[in-house]
N, C-alpha and C positions, 0 to 999 in steps of 0.2 A: 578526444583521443580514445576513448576507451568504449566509445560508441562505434567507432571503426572497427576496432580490434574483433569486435563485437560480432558486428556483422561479418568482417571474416572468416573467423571462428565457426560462427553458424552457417555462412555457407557452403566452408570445406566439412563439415560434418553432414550437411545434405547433398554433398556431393556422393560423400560414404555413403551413407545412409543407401542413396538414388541408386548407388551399385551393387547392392547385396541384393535387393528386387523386393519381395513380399516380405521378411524379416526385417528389412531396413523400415520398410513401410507402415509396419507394426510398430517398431521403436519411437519413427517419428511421431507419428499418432498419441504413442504415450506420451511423449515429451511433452505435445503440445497441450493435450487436455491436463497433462500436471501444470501446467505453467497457467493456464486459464482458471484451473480449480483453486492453485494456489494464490492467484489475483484476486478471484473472489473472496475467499479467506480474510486475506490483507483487507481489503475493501470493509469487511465486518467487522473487523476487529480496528479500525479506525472510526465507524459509526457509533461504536460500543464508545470507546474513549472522546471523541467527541460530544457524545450526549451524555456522557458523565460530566463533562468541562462546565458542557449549559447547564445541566441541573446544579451543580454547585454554585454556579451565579445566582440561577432561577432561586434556590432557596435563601442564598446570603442577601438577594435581593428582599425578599417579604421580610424579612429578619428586622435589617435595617429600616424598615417603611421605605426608603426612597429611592429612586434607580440609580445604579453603581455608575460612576463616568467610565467612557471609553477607557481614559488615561490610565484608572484603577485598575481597568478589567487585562490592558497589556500588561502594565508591572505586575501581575500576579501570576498572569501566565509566563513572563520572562522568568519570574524566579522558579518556575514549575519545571521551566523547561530546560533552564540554564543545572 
């Protein structure tokens, strides 16, 4: 539902947008490259936390001498994440 509403939304504003001519065309522009810039963002900043996740395995891994089980590796991260 809210993916509808969504596209709605975004297509009565390029509707706008399409009707003010070169200043709408500008805004949209912006819109778009913020919303691109800000994906990539997100993007990095899930890599970053991600690869914090594996190195704390990676080292509790050598710690222990022996490799952690799958089953470990979920319950740590549900209480991480919970």
């Amino acid at each position: 539902m809210k993916l509808i509403v969504s596209i709605l939304v975004s297509t009565l504003l390029g509707l706008i947008l399409f009707m003010l001519g070169l200043p709408g065309g500008i805004i949209a522009f912006g819109i778009i490259a913020g919303c691109l810039f800000y994906g990539i963002y997100l993007l990095l900043s899930l890599r970053d936390q991600l690869a914090g996740i594996a190195n704390h395995f990676h080292i509790k891994e050598e710690e222990e001498g022996d490799k952690t089980s799958n089953e470990e590796i979920e319950r740590e991260l549900e209480s991480k994440w919970d």
